[in-house]
N, CA, C and O atoms as CSV, one atom per row, in Angstrom:
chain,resi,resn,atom,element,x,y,z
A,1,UNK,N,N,140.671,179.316,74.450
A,1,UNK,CA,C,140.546,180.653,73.912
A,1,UNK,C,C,140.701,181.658,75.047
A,1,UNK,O,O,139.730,182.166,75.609
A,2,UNK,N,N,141.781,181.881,75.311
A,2,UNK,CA,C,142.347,182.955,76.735
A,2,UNK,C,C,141.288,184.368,76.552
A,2,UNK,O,O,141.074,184.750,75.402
A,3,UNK,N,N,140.775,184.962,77.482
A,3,UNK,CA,C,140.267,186.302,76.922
A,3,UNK,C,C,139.111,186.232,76.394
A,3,UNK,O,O,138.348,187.158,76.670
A,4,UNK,N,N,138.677,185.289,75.606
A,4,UNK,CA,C,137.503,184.797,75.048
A,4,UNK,C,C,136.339,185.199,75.998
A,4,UNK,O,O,136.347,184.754,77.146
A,5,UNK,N,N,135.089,186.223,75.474
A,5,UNK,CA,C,134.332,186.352,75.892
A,5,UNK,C,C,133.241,185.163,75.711
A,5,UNK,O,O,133.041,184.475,74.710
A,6,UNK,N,N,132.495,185.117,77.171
A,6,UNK,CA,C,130.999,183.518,76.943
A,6,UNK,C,C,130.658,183.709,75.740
A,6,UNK,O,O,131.242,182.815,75.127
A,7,UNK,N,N,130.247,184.139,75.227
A,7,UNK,CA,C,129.174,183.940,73.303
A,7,UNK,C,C,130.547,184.105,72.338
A,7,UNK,O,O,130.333,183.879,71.147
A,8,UNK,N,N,131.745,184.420,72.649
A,8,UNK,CA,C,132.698,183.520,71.911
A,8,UNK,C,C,133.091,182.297,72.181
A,8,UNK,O,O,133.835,181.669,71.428
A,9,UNK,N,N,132.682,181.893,73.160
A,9,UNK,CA,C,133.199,180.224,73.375
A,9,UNK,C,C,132.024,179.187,72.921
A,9,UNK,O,O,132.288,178.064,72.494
A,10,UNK,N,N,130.561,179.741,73.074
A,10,UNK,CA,C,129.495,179.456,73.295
A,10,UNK,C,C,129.579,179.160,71.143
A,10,UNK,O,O,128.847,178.385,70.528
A,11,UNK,N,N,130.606,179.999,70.564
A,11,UNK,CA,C,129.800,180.378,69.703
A,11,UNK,C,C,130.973,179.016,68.428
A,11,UNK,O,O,130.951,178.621,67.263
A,12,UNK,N,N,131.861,178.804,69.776
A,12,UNK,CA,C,132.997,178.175,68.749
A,12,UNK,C,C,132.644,176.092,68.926
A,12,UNK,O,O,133.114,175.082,68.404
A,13,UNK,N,N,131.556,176.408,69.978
A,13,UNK,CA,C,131.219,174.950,69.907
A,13,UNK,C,C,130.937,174.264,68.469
A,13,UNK,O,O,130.244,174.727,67.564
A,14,UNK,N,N,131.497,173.303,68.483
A,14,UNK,CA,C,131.144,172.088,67.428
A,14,UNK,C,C,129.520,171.693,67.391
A,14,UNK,O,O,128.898,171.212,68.338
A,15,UNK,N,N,128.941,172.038,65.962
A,15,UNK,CA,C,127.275,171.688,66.163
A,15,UNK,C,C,127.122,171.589,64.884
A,15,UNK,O,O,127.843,172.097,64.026
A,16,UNK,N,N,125.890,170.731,64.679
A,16,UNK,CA,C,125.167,170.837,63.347
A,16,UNK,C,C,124.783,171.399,62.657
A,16,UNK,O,O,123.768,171.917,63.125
A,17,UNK,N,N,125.030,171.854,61.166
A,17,UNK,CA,C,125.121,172.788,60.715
A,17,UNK,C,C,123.634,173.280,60.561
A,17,UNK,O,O,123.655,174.459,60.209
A,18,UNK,N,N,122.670,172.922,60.662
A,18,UNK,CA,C,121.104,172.743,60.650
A,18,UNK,C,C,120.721,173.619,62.163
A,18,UNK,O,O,119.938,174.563,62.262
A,19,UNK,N,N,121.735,172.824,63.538
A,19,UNK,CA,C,120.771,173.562,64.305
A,19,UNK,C,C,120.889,174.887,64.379
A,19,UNK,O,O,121.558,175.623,63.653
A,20,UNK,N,N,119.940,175.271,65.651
A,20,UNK,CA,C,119.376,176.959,65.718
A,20,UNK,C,C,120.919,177.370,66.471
A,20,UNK,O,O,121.663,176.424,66.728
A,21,UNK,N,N,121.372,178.753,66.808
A,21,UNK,CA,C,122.205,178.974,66.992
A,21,UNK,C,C,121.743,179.274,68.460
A,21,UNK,O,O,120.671,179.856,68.625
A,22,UNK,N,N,122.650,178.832,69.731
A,22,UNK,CA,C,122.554,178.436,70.961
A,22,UNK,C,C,122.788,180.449,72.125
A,22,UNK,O,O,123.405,181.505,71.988
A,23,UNK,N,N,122.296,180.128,72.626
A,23,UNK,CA,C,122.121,181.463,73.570
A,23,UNK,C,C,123.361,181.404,74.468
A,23,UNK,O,O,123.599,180.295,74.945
A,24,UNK,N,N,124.312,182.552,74.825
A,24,UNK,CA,C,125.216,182.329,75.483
A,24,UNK,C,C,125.124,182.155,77.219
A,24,UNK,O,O,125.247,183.171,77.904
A,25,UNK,N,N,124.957,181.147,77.712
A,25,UNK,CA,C,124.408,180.974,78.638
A,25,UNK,C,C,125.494,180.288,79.577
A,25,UNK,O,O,125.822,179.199,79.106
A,26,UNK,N,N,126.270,180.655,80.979
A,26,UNK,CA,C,127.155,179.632,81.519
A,26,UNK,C,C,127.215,179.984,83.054
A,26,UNK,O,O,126.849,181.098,83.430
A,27,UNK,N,N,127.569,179.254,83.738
A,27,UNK,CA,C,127.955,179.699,85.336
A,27,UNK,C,C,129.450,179.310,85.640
A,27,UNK,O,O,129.920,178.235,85.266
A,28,UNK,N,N,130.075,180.127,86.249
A,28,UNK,CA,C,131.128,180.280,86.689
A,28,UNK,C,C,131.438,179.237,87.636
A,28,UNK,O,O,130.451,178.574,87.954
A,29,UNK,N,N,132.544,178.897,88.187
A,29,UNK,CA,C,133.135,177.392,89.491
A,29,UNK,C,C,132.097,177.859,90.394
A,29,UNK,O,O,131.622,176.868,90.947
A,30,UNK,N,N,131.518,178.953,90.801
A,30,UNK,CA,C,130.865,178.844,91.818
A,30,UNK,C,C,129.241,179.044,92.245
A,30,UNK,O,O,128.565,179.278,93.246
A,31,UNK,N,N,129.072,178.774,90.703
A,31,UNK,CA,C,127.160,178.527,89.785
A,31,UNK,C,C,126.727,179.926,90.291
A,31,UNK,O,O,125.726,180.055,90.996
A,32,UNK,N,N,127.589,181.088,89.874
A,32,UNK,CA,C,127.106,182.294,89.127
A,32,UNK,C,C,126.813,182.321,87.770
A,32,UNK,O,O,127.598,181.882,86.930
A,33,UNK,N,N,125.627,182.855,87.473
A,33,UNK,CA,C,125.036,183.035,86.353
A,33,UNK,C,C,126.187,183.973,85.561
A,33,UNK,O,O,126.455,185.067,86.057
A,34,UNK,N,N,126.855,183.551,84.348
A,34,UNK,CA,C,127.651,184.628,83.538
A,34,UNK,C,C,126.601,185.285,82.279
A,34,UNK,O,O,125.729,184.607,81.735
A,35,UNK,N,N,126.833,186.470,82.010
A,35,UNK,CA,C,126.474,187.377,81.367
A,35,UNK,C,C,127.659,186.777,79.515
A,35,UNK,O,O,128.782,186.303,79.340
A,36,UNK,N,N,126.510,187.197,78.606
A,36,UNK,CA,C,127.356,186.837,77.591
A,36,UNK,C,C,128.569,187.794,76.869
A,36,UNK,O,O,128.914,187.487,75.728
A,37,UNK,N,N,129.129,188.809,77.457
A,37,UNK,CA,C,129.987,189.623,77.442
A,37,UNK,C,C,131.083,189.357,78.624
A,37,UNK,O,O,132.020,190.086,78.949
A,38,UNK,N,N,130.698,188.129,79.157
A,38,UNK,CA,C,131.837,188.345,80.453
A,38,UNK,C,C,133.159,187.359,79.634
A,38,UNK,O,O,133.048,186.650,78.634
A,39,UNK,N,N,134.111,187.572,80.288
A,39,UNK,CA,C,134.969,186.869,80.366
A,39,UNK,C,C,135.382,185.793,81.634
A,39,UNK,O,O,135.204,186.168,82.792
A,40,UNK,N,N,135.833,184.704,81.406
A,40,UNK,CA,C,136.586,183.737,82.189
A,40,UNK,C,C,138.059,184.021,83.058
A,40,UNK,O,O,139.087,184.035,82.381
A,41,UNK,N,N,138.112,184.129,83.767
A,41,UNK,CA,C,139.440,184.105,84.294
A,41,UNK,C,C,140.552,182.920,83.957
A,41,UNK,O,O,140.295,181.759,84.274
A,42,UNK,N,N,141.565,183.199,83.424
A,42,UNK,CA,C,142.312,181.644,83.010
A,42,UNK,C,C,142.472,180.597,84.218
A,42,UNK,O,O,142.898,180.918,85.327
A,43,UNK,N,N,142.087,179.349,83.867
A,43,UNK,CA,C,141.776,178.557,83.967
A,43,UNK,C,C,140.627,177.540,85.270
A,43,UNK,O,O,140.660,176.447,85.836
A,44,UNK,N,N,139.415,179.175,85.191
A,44,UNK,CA,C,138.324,178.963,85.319
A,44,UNK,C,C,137.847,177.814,84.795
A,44,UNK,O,O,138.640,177.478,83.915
A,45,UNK,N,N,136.955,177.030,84.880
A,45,UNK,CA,C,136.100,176.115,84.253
A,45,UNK,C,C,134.812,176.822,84.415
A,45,UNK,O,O,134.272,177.136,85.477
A,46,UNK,N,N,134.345,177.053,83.056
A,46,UNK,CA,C,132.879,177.390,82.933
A,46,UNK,C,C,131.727,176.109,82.144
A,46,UNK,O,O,131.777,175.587,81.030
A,47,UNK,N,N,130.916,175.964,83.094
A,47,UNK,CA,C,130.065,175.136,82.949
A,47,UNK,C,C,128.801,176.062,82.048
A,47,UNK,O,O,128.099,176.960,82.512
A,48,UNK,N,N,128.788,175.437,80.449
A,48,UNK,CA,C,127.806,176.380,79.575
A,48,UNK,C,C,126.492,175.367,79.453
A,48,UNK,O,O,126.372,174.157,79.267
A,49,UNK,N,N,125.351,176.730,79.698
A,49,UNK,CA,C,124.520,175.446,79.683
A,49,UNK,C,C,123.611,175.981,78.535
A,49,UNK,O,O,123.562,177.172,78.229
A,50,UNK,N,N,122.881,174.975,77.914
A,50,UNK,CA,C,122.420,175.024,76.153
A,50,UNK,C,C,121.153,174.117,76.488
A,50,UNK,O,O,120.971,173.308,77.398
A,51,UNK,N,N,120.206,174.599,75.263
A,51,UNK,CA,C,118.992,173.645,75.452
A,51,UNK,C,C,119.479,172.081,75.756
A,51,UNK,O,O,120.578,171.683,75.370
A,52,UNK,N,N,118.870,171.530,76.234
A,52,UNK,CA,C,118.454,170.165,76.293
A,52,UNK,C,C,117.814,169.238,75.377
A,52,UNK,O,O,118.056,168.043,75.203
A,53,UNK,N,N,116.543,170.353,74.552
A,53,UNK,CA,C,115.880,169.941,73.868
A,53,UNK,C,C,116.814,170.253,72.399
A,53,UNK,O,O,117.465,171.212,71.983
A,54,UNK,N,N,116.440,168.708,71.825
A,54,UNK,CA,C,117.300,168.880,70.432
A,54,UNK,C,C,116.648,169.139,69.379
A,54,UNK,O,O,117.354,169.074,68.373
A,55,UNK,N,N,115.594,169.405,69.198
A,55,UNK,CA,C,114.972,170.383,68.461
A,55,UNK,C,C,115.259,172.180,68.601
A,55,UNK,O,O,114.990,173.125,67.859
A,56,UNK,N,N,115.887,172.069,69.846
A,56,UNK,CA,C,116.542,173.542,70.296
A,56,UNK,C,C,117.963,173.301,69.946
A,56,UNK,O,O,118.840,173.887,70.580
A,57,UNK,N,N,118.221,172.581,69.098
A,57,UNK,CA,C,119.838,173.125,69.488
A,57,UNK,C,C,120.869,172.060,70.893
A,57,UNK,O,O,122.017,172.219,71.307
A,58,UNK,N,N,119.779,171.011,71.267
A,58,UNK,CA,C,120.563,170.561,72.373
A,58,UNK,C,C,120.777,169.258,71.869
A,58,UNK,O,O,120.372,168.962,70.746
A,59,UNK,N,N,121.486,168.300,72.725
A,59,UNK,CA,C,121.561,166.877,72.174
A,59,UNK,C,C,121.859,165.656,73.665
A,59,UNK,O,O,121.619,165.990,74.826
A,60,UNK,N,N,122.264,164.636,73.375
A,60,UNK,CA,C,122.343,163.876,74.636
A,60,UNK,C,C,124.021,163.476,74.478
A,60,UNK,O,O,124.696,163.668,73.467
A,61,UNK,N,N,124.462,162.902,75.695
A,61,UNK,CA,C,125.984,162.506,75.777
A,61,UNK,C,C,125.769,161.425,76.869
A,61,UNK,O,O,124.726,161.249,77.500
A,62,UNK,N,N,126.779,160.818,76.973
A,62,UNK,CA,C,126.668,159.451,77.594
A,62,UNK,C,C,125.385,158.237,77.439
A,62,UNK,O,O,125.059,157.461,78.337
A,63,UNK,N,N,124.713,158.317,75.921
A,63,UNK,CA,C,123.856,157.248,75.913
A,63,UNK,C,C,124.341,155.938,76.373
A,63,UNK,O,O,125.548,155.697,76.411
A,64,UNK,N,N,123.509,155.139,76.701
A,64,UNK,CA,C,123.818,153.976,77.717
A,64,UNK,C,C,122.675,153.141,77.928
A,64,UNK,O,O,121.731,153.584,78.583
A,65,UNK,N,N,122.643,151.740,77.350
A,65,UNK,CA,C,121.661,151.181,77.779
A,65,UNK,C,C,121.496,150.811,79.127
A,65,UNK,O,O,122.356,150.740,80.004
A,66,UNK,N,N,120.360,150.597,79.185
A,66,UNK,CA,C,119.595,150.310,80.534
A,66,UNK,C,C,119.507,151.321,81.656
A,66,UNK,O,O,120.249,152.293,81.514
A,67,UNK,N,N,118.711,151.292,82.801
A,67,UNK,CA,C,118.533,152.119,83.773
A,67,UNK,C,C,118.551,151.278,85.051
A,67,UNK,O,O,118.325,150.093,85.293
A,68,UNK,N,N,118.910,152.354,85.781
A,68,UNK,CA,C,118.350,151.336,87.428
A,68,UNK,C,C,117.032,151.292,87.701
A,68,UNK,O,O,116.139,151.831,87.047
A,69,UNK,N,N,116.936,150.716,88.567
A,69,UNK,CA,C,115.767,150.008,89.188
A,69,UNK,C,C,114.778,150.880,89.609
A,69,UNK,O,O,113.565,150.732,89.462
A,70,UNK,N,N,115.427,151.899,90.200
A,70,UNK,CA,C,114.594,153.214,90.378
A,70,UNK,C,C,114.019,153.903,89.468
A,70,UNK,O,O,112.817,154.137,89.586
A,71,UNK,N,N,114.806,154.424,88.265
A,71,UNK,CA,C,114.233,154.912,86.971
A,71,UNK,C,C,113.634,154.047,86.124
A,71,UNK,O,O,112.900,154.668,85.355
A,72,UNK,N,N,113.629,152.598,85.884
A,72,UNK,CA,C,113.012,152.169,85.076
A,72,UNK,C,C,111.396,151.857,86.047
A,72,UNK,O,O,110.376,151.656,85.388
A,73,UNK,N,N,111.336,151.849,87.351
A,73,UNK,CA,C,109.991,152.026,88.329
A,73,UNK,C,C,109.730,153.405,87.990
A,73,UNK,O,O,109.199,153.079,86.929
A,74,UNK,N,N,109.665,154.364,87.977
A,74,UNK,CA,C,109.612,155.568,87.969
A,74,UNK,C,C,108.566,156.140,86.495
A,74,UNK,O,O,107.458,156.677,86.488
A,75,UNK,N,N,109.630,155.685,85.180
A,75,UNK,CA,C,109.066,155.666,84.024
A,75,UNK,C,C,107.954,154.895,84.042
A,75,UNK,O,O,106.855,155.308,83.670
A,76,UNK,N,N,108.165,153.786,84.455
A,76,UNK,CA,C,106.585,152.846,84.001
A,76,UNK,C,C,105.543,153.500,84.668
A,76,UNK,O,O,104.564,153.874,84.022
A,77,UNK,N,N,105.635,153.719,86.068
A,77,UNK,CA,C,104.687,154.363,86.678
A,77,UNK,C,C,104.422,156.011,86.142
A,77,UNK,O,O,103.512,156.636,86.688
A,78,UNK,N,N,105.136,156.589,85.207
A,78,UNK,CA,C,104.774,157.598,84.738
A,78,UNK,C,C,103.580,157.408,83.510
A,78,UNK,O,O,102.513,157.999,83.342
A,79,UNK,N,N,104.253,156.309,82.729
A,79,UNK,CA,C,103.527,155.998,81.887
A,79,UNK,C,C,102.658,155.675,81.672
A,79,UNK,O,O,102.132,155.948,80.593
A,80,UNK,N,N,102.029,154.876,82.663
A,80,UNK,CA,C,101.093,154.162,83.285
A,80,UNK,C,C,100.188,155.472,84.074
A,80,UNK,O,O,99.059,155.131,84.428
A,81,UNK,N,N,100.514,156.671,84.324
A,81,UNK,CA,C,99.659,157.219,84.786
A,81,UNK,C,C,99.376,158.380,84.060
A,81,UNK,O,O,98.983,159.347,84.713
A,82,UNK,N,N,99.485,158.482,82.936
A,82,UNK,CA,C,98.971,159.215,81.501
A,82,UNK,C,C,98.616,158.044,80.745
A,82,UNK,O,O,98.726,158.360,79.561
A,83,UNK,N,N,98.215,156.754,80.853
A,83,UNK,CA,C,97.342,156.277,80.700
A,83,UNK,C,C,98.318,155.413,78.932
A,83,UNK,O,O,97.638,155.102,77.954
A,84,UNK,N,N,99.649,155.240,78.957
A,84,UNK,CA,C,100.111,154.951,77.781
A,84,UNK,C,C,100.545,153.776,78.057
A,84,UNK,O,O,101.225,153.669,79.078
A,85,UNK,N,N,100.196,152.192,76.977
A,85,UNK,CA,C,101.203,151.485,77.041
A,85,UNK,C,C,102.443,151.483,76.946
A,85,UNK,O,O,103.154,150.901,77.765
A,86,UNK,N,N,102.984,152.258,75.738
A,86,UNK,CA,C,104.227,152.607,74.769
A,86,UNK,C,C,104.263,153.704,75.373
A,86,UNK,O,O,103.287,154.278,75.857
A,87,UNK,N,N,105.843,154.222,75.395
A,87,UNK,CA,C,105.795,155.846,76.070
A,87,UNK,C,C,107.440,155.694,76.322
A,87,UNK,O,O,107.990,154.755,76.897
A,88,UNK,N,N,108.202,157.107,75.617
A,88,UNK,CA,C,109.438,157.400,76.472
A,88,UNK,C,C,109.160,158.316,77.349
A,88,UNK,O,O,108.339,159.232,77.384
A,89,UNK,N,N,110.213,157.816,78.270
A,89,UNK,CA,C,109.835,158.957,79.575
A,89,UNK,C,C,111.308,159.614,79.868
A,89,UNK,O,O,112.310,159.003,80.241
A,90,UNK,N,N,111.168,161.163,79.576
A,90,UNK,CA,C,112.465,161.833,79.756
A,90,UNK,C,C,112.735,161.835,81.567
A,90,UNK,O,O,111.863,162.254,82.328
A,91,UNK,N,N,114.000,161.327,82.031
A,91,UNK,CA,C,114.171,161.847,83.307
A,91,UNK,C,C,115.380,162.685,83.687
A,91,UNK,O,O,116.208,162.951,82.816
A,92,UNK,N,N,115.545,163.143,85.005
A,92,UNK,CA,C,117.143,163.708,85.164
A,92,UNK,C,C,116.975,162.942,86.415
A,92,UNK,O,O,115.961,162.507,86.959
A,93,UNK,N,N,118.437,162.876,86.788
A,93,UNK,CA,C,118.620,162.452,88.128
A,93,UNK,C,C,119.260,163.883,89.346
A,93,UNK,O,O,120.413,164.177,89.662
A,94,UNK,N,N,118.456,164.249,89.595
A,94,UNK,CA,C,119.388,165.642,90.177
A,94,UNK,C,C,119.585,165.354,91.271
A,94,UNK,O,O,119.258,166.080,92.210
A,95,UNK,N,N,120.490,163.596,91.474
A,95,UNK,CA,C,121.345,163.443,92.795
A,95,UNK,C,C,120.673,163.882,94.082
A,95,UNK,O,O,119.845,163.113,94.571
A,96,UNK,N,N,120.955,165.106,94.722
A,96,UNK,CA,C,120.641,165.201,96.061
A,96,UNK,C,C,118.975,165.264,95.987
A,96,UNK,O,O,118.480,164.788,97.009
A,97,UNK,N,N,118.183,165.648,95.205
A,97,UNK,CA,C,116.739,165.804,95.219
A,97,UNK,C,C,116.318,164.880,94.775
A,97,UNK,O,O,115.174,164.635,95.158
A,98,UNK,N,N,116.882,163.964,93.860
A,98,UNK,CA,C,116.581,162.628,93.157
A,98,UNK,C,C,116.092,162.313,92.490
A,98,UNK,O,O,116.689,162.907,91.592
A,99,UNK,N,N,114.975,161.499,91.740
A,99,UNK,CA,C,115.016,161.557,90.341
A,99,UNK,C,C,113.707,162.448,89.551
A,99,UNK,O,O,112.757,162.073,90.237
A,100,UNK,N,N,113.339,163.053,88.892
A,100,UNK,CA,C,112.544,163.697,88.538
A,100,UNK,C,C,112.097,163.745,86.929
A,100,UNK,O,O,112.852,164.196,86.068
A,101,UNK,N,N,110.485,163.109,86.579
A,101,UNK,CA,C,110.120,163.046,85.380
A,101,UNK,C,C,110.093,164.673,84.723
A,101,UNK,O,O,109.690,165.674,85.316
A,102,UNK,N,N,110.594,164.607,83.458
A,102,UNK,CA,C,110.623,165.879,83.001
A,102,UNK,C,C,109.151,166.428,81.763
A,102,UNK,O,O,108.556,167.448,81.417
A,103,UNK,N,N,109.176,164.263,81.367
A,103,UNK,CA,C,108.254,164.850,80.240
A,103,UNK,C,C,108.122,163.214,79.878
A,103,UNK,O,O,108.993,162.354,80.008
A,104,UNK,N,N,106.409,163.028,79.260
A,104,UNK,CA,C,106.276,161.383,78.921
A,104,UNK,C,C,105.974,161.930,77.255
A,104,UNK,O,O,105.409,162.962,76.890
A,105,UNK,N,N,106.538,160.894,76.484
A,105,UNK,CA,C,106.099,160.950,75.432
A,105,UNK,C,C,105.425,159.681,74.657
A,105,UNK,O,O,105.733,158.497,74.796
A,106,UNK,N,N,104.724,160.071,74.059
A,106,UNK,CA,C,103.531,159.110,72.963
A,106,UNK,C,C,103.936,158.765,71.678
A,106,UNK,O,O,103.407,157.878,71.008
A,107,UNK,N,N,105.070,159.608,71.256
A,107,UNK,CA,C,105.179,159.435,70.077
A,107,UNK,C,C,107.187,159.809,70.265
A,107,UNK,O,O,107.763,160.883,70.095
A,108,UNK,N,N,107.542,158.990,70.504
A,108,UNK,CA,C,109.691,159.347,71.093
A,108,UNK,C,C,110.144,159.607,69.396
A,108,UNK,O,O,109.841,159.271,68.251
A,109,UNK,N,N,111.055,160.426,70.150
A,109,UNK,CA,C,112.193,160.926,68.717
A,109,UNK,C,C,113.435,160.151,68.806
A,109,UNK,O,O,114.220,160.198,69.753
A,110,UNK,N,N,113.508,159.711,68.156
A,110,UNK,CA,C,114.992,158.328,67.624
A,110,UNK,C,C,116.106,159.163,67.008
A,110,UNK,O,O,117.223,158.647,66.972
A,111,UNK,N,N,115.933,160.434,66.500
A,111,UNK,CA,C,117.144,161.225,66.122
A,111,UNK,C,C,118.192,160.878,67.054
A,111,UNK,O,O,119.261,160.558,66.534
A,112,UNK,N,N,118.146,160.871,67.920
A,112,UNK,CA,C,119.281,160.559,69.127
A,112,UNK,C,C,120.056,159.422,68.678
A,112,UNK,O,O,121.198,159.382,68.220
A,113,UNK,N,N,119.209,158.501,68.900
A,113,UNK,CA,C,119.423,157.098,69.013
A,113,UNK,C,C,120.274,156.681,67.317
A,113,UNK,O,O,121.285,155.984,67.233
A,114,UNK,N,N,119.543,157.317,66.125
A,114,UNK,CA,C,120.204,157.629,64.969
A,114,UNK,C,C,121.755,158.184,65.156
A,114,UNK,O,O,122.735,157.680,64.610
A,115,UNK,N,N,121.766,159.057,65.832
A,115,UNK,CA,C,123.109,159.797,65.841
A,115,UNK,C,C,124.545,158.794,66.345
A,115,UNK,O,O,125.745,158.761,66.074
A,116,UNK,N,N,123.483,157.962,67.323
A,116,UNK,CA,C,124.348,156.916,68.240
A,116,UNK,C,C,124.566,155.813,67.388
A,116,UNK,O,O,125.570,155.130,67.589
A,117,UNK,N,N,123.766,155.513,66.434
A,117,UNK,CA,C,123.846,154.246,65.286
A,117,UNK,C,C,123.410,153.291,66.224
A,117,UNK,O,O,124.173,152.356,66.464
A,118,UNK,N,N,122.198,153.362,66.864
A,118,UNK,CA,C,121.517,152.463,67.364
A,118,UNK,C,C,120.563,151.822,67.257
A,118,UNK,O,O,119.745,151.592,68.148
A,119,UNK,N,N,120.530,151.245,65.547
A,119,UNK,CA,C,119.445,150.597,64.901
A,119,UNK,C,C,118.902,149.428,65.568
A,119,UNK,O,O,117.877,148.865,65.185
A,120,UNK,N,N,119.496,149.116,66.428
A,120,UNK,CA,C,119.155,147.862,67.189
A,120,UNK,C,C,117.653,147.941,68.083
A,120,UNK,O,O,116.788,147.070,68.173
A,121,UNK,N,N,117.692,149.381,68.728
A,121,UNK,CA,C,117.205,149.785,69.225
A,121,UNK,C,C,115.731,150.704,68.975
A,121,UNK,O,O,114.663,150.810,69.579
A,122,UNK,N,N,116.472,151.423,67.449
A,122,UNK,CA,C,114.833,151.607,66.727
A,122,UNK,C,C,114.048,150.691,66.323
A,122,UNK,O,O,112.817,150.670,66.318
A,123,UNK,N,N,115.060,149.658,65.859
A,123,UNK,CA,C,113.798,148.439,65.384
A,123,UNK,C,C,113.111,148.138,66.588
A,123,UNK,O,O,111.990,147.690,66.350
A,124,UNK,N,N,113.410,148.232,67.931
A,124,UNK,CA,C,112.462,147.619,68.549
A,124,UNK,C,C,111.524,148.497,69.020
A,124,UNK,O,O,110.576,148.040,69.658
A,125,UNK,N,N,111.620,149.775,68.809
A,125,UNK,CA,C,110.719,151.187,68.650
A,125,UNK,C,C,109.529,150.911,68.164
A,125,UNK,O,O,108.397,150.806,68.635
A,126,UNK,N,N,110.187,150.780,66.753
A,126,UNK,CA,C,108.880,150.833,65.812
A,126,UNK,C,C,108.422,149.276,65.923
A,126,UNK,O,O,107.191,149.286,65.911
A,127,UNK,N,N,108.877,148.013,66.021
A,127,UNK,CA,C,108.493,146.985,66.664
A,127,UNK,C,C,107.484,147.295,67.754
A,127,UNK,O,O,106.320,147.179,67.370
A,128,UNK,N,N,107.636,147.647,68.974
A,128,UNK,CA,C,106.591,147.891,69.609
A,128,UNK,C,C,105.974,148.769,69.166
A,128,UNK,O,O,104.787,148.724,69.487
A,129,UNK,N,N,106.311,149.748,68.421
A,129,UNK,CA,C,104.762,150.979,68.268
A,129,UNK,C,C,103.772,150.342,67.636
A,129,UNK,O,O,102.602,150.551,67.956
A,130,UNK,N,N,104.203,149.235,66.378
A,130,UNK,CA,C,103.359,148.294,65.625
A,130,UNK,C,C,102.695,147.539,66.187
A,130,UNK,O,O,101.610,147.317,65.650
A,131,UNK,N,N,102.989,146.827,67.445
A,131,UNK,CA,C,102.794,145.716,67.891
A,131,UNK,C,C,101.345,146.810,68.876
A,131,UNK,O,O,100.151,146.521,68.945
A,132,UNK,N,N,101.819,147.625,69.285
A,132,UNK,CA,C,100.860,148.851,70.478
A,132,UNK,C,C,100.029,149.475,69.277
A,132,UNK,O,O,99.145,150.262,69.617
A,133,UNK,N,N,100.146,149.299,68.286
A,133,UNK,CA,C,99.003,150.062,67.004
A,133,UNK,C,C,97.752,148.670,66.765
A,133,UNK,O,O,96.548,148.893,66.890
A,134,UNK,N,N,98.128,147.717,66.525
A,134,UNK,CA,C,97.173,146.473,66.097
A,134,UNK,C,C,96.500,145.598,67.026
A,134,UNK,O,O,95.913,144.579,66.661
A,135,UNK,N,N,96.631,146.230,68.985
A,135,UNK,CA,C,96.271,145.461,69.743
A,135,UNK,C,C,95.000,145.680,69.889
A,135,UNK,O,O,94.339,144.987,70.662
């Protein structure tokens, strides 16, 4: 979209018709904050950034089983220190600073994992939540 102002590009993303409508939010090649009236220079790459949280409007990309060695140490020891057997543990990897817990949860949302058609994977959700409910 040549000319296209940020909250017109922001606004032409592909999304669920349910979620909330996303804030025009992006940084320019050189992680300037853009204003939602600015325009792109052609063939700028603007990096737009949108909740995370998918109850906001955000969602996940590149699901992938398993973790390294580092993040799956990381989570347990998160979990383990809010005191939870069962527990997802949100992380990011922000590379040069490295890995960082964002948030433990007690009770994980599978919408994701739904979206991915990863029934394989809820059954063993609610498998362990059952198995962590009757001990």
């Amino acid at each position: 979209m040549a000319g296209a102002r940020l909250h017109e590009l922001v606004a032409s993303l592909s999304r669920d018709a349910e979620a909330p409508a996303l804030k025009a939010r992006g940084r320019d090649p050189h992680g300037h904050l853009l204003a939602a009236e600015d325009v792109a220079r052609a063939g700028d790459a603007i990096v737009l950034e949108g909740p995370a949280n998918r109850a906001a409007g955000g969602g996940a990309n590149a699901l992938r089983d398993g973790a390294s060695e580092a993040m799956s140490r990381l989570a347990l020891d998160a979990a383990t220190a809010v005191g939870l057997s069962l527990a997802a543990v949100d992380l990011f990897d922000l590379v040069e600073q490295g890995l960082a817990v964002i948030e433990v949860n007690s009770n994980p949302m599978i919408a994701t994992l739904e979206d991915a058609g990863r029934w394989d994977l809820i059954e063993k959700i609610w498998r362990a939540n059952f198995e962590a409910a009757f001990r």
